[in-house]
ROPA-850973 format. One record per residue (C-alpha): x, y, z; residue number from 1; residue in three letters. Coordinates in steps of 0.001 Angstrom, whole numbers, plus 500000, padded with zeros to 6 digits. Layout:
<nodes>
+--------+--------+--------+-----+-----+
!     c1 !     c2 !     c3 !   k !   r !
+--------+--------+--------+-----+-----+
!      X !      Y !      Z ! NUM ! ALA !
...
+--------+--------+--------+-----+-----+
</nodes>
This chain:
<nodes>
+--------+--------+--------+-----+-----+
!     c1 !     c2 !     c3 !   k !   r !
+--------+--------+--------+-----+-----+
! 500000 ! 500000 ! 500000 !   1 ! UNK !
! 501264 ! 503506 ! 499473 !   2 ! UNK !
! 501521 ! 505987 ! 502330 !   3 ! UNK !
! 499316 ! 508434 ! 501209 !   4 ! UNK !
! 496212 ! 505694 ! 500806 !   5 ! UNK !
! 497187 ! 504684 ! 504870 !   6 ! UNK !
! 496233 ! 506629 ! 508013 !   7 ! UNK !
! 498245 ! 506999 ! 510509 !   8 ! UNK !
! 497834 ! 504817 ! 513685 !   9 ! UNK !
! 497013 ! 507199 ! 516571 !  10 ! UNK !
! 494348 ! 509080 ! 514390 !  11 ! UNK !
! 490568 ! 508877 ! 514725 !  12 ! UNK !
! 488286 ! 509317 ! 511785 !  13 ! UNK !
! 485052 ! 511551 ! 511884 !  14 ! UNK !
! 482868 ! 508931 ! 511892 !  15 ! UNK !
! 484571 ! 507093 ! 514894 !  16 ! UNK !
! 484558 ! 510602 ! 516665 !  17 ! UNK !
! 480905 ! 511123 ! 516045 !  18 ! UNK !
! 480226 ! 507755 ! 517411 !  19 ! UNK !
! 481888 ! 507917 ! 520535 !  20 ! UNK !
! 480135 ! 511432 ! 521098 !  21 ! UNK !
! 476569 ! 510057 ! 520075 !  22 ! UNK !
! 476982 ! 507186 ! 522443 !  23 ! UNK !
! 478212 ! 509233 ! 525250 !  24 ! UNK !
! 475311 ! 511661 ! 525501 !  25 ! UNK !
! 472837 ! 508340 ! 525040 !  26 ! UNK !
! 474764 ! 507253 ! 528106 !  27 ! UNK !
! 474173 ! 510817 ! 529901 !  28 ! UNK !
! 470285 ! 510597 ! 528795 !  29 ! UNK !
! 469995 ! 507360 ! 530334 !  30 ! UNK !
! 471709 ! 508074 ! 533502 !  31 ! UNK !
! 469314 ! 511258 ! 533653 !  32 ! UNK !
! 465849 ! 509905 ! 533190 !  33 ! UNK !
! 465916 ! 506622 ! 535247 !  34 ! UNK !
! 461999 ! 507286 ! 536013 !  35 ! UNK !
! 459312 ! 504614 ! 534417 !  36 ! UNK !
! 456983 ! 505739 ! 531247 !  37 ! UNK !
! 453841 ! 504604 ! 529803 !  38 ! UNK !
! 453119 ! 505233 ! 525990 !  39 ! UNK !
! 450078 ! 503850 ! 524063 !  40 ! UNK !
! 450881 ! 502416 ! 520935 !  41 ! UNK !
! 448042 ! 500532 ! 518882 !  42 ! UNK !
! 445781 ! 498871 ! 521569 !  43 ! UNK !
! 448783 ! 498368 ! 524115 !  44 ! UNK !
! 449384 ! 500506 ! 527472 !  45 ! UNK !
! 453236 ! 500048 ! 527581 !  46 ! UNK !
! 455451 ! 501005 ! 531066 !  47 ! UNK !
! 458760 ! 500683 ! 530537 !  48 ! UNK !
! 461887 ! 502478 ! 532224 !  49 ! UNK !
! 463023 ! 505605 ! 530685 !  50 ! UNK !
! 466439 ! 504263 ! 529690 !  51 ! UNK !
! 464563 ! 501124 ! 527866 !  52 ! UNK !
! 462587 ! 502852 ! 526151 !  53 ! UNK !
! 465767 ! 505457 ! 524995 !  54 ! UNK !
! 468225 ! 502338 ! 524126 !  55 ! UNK !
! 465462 ! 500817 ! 522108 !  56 ! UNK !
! 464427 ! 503745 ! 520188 !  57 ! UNK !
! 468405 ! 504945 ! 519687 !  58 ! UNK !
! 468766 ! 501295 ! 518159 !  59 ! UNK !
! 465604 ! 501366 ! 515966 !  60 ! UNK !
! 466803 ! 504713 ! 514480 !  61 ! UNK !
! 470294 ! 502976 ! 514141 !  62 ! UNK !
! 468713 ! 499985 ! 512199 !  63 ! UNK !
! 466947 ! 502450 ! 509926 !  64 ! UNK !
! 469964 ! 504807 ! 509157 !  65 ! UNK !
! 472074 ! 502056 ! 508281 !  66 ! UNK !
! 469173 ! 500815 ! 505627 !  67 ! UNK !
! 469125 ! 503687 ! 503997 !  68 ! UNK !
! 472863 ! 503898 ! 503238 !  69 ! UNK !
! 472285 ! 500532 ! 501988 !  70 ! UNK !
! 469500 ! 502010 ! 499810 !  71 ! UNK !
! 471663 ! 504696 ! 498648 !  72 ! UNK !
! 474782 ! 502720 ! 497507 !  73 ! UNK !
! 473018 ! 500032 ! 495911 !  74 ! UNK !
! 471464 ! 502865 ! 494001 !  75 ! UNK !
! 474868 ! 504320 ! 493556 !  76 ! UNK !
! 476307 ! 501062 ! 492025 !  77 ! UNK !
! 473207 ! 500629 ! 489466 !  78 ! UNK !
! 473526 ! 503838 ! 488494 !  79 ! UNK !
! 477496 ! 503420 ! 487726 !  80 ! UNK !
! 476489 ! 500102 ! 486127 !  81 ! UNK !
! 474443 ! 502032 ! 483675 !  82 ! UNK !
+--------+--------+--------+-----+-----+
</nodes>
C-alpha cells in the first residue's frame, strides 16, 4: 500500500469521533431519566423504564439509518452500472 492511501495509527476518523460522542450523551440521557413511562401504541398501554425505552428507540433509528445507506449505495452502484 502507498503511504498516502494509509492513516496513521494514533488518528481517529470523523465517523469514529461522532460515534463515541453520540453514544456518550445516550449514556448521559439514560443516567438522567431513570423514572418509568407509559406510551400507548396501537391497543397496548406500555410502562417501561426511561432508559429502555431510549436504548430501544436509539437502536431502531440505528437499524433504519444504516438501511438507507444501503438504499443509497446500491442505488449508487446501478447507476454506475448504467
Amino acid at each position: 500500500m502507498s503511504p498516502e492511501g494509509s492513516q496513521s495509527k494514533g488518528r481517529l476518523s470523523g465517523g469514529v469521533i461522532a460515534t463515541l460522542s453520540g453514544v456518550a450523551v445516550l449514556v448521559i440521557v439514560i443516567l438522567q431519566n431513570r423514572q418509568s413511562v407509559t406510551f400507548e401504541f396501537l391497543m397496548l398501554d406500555l410502562t417501561w423504564p426511561m432508559w429502555l425505552y431510549t436504548i430501544v428507540v436509539a437502536v431502531f433509528g440505528a437499524v433504519v439509518w444504516l438501511g438507507l445507506g444501503v438504499l443509497r449505495r446500491r442505488r449508487r452502484r446501478q447507476a454506475r452500472r448504467d
